[in-house]
C-alpha positions in Angstrom: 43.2 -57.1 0.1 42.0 -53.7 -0.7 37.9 -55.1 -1.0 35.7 -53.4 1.6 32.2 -55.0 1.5 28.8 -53.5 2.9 25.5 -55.3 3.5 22.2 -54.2 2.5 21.3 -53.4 5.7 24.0 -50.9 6.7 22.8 -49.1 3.7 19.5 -48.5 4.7 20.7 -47.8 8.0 23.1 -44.8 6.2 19.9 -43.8 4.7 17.8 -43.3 8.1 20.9 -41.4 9.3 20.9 -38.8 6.6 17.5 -38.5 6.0 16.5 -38.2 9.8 14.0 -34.6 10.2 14.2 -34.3 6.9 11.1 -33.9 4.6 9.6 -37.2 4.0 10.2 -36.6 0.0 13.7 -36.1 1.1 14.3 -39.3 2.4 12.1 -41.4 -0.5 15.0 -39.6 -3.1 17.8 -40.6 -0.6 16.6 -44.2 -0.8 16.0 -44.4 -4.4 20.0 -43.5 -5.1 21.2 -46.0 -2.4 18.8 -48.5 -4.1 20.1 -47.5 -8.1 23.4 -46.4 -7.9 25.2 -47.2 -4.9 24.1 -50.9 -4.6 23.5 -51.5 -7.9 27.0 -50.5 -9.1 29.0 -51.1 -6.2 27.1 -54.7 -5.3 28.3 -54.3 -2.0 31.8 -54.1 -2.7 34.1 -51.1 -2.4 37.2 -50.8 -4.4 38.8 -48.8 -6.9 36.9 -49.9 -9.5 33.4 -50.0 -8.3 34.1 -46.2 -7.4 34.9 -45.8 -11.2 31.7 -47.8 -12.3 29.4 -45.7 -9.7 30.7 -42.1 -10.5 31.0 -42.8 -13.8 27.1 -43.8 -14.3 26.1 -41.2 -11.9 27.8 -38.3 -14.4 25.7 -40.1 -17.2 22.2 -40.0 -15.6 22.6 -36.3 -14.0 23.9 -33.7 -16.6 23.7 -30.2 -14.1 26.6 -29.4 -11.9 24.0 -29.0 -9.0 22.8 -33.0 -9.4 26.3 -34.5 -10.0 27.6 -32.7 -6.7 24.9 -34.0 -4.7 25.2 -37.2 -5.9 29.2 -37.1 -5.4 28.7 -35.8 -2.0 26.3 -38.7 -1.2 28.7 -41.4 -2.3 31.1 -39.9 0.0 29.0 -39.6 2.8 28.7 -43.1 2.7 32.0 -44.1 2.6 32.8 -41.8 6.0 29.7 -43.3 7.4 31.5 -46.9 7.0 34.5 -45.4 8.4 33.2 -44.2 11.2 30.8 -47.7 12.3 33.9 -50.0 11.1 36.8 -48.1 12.4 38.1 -48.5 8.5 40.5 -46.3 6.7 38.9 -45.7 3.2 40.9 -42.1 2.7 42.0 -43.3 -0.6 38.7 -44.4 -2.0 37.5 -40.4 -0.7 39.8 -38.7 -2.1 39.5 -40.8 -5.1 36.0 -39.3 -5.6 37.3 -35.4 -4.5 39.6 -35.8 -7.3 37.2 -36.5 -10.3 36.2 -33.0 -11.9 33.1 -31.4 -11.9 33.6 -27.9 -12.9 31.0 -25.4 -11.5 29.8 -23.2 -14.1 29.7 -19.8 -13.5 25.9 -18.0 -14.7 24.5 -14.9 -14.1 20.4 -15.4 -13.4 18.9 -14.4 -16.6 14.9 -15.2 -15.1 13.7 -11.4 -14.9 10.0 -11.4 -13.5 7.9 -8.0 -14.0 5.1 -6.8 -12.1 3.2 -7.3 -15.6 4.1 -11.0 -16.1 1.8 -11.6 -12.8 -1.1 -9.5 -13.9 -1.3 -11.5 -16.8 -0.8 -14.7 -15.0 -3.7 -13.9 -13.3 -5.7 -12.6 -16.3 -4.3 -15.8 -18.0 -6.2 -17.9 -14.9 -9.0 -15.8 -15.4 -9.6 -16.6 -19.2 -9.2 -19.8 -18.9 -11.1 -21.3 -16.2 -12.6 -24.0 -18.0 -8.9 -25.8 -18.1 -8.7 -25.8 -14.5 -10.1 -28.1 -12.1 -9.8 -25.0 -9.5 -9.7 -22.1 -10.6 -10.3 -19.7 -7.8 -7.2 -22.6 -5.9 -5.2 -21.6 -8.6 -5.6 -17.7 -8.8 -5.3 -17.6 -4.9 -1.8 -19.7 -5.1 -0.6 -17.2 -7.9 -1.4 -14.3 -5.8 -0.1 -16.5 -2.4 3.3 -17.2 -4.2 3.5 -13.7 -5.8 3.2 -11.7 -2.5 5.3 -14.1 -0.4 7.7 -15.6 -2.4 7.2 -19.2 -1.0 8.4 -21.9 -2.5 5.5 -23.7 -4.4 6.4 -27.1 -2.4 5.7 -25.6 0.8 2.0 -23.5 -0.4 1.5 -27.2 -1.4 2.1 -28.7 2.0 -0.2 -25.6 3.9 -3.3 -27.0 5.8 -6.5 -24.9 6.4 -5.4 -25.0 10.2 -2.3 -22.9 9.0 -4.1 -20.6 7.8 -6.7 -20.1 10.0 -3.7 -19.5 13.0 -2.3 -17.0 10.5 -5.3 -14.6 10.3 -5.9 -15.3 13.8 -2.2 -13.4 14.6 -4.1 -10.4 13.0 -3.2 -7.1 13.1 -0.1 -9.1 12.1 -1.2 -12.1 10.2 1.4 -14.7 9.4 1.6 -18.4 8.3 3.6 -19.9 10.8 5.6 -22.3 8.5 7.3 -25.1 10.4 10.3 -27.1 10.0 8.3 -29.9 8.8 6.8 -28.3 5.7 9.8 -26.0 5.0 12.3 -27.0 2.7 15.5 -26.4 4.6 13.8 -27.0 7.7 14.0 -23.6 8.9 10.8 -22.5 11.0 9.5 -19.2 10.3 6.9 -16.7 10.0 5.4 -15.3 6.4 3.9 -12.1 6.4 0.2 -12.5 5.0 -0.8 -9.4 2.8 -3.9 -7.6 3.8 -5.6 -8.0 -0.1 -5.0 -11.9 0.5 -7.4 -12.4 3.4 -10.3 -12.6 1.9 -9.5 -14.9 -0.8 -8.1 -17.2 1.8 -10.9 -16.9 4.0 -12.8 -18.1 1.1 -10.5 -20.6 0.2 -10.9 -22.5 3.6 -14.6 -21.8 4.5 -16.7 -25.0 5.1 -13.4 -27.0 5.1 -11.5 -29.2 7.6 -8.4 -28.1 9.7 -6.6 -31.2 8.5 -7.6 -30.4 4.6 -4.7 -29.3 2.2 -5.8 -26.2 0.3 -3.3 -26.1 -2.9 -2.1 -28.0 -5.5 0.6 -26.3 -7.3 1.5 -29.3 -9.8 -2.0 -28.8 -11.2 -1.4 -24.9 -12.2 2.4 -26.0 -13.7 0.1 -28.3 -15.9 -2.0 -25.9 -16.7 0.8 -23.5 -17.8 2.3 -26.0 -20.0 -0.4 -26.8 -22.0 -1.5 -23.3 -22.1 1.3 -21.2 -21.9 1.9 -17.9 -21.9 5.0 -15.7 -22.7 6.4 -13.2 -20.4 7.2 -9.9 -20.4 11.2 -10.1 -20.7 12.4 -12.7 -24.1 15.0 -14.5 -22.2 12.9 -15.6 -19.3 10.4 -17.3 -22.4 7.6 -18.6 -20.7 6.0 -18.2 -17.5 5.9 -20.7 -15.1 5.0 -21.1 -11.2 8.2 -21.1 -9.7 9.1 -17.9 -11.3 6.7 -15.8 -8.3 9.1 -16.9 -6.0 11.7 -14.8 -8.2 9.4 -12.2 -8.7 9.1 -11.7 -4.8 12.5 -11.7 -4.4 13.2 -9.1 -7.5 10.6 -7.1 -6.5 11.2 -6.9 -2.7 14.9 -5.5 -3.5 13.9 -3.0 -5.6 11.5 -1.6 -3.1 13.6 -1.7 -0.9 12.7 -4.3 2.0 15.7 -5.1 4.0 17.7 -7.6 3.2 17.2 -9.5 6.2 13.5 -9.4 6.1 13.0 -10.6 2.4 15.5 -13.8 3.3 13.8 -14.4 6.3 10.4 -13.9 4.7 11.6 -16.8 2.2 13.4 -18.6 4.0 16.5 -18.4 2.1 20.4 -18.5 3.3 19.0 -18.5 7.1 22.1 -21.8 7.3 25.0 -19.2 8.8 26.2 -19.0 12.0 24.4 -15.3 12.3 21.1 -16.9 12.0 21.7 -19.9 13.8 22.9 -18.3 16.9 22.0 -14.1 16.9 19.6 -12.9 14.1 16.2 -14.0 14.7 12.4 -11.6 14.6 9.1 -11.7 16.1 6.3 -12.3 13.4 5.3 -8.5 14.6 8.1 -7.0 13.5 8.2 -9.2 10.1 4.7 -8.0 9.3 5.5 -4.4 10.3 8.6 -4.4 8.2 6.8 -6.0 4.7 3.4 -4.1 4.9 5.9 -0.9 4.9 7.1 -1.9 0.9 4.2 -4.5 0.2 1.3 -2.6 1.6 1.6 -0.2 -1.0 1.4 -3.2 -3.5 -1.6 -4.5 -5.4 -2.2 -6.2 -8.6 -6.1 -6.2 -8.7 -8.7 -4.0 -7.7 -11.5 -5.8 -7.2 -13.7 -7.0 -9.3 -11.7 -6.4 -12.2 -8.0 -7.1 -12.5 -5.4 -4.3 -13.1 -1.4 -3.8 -13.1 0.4 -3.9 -10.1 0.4 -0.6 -8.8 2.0 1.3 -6.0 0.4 3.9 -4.0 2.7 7.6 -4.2 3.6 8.7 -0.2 2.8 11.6 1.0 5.6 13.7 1.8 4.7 12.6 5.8 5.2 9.2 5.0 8.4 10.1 3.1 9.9 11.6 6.1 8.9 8.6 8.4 10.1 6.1 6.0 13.5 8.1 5.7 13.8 8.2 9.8 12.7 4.4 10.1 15.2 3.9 7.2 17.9 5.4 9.4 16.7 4.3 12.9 17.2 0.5 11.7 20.8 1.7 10.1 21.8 2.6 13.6 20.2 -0.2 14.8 22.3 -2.5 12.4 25.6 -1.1 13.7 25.2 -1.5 17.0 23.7 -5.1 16.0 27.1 -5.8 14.0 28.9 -4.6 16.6 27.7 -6.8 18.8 27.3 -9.6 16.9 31.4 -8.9 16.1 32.5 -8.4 19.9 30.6 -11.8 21.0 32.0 -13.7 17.4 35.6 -12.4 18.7 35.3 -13.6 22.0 34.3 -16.9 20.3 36.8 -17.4 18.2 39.3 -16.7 21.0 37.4 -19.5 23.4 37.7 -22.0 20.4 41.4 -20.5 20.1 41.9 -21.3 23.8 40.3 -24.9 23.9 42.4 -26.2 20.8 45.7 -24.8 22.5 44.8 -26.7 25.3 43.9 -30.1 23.7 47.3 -29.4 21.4 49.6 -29.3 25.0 47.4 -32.8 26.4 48.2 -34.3 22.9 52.0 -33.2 23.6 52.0 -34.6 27.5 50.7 -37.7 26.3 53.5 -38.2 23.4 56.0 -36.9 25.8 54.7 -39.6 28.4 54.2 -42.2 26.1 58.0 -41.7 25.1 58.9 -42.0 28.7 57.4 -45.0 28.4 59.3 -46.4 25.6 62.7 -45.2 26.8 61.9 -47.3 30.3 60.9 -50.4 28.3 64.0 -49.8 26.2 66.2 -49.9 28.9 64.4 -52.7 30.5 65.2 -55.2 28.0 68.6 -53.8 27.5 68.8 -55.3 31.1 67.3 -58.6 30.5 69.1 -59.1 27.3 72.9 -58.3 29.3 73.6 -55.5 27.0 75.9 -52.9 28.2 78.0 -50.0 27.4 
């Protein structure tokens, strides 16, 4: 019989495995599709076609590529989780689900953020302060997102005691952001720019360490009932997330190092190269963004004004141009390194599988010494000659 059944309890159990030091959102959303798609359509019974019933409903209720591979990816997870605790073969029922379709479409972005569409965010806030609970939370988060590029989930998780430790760290302030408030869990340090402090420092004043400071949900209300149009057609309408774009646009146009403006963001820090060679101090992260954002502003105070950069002299022309070249010398002899030790790697894992091929070929070679001598034992006992 080709039925495998599951209980209720080994889901949930599947759940806590996955969702273990992950964001606590993370594991509610892990829950709620074990509890609406893979119980509900399965009823704790794999086959052929419960996997057909359960893909099938999952393509109806997500529509992006993005959700439906999650989802797919989940379902399968599950099944090698089973495997795994039961000792059960359920290859057919996995491959079953790697064989149904789910073409990735290929899009350029087409979400182009100008130094403009902030300003008028900001005006926009400004205006309109009798629609928002907070005003002065929401133009601070604006200007928070636009100069950092953090995700609005994590601004949204920041405590006053984050930000207290970050202007602390001064000359170099930086939020440390930990795994737990991070979306990909990745701890690390973002670069606080020197207009910002005092609008934090008036942000958290009279408050509690413990006390969130941001609500981020409140300003993507505010934007959809009030919107306001941006400065390229195809991006439409502004809306929160977009400053995390903007930073990112912005930063590679004026020319922050790649490495910096992902770390800064936290964004493709899941290689090999970050996991086990790249890392920075939050010294040299500050050091490195206050050379392109420090000559970055968007207001001057009281009144609010384009972004603007500051011309260089021609001195510090000539010391950008020699840090420019002193960190391309430092990035060969970096990927140099980073080459040499990844060789020697590859050729220790080389070595290792070699060796647990030969034991896998002493034991079949034993084993079949084996078999020949119980071969010729019960030729023996059965009188069988030649």
């Amino acid at each position: 019989m080709d039925d495998i059944s599951f209980t209720h309890d080994e889901l949930n159990e599947f759940v806590t495995q996955i969702s273990r030091g992950r964001h606590k959102s993370t594991g509610q959303a892990n829950a709620r599709f074990a509890r609406d798609f893979i119980w509900v359509y399965t009823e704790g019974i794999i086959n052929r076609n419960t996997i057909i019933i359960t893909t099938t409903k999952l393509f109806e209720a997500y529509t992006s590529y993005s959700s439906r591979d999650k989802a797919l990816s989940t379902v399968k997870r599950f099944l090698n989780y089973l495997q795994d605790t039961r000792d059960l073969n359920l290859n057919k029922y996995i491959k079953q689900i790697e064989s149904i379709p789910n073409p990735k479409p290929r899009r350029i972005n087409e979400i182009i953020v100008d130094d403009k569409d902030v300003t008028n965010l900001l005006n926009h806030i400004n205006d309109n302060q009798t629609h928002l609970s907070d005003p002065h939370q929401a133009f601070t988060l604006t200007l928070l997102l636009a100069y950092t590029g953090m995700r609005p989930s994590t601004a949204d998780r920041l405590t006053v005691r984050h930000i207290r430790e970050a202007i602390s760290l001064s000359p170099y302030p930086s939020v440390l952001v930990n795994h737990e408030i991070d979306k990909t869990g990745t701890e690390h340090y973002v670069p606080i720019h020197p207009s910002l402090i005092p609008i934090l420092e008036e942000s958290i004043k009279d408050k509690n360490d413990d006390d969130i400071i941001f609500e981020s949900t409140k300003v993507a209300t505010f934007l959809r009932n009030h919107k306001i149009n941006s400065v390229n057609p195809r991006t439409k309408e502004m809306k929160v997330k977009y400053l995390r774009k903007y930073f990112i646009q912005k930063s590679t146009h004026a020319g922050l190092k790649n490495d910096f403006r992902d770390y800064t963001v936290s964004n493709e820090m899941n290689t090999i190269q970050w996991q086990h060679y790249k890392n920075f101090t939050y010294e040299q992260v500050y050091q490195e963004y206050l050379s392109v954002w420090g000559r970055i502003y968007f207001f001057e105070d009281p009144t609010l004004a384009d972004a603007k950069e500051k011309p260089l002299s021609q001195v510090e022309i000539l010391e950008k141009e020699i840090a420019e070249k002193r960190r391309m010398l430092e990035g060969i002899k970096t990927t140099s390194e980073e080459n040499i030790q990844a060789e020697q790697d590859r050729w220790e894992q080389g070595r290792e599988e070699q060796m647990r091929k030969d034991d896998e070929i002493n034991t079949l070679v034993y084993e079949l010494m084996q078999l020949d001598e119980e071969i010729e034992n019960a030729k023996g006992e059965k009188g069988i000659h030649f």
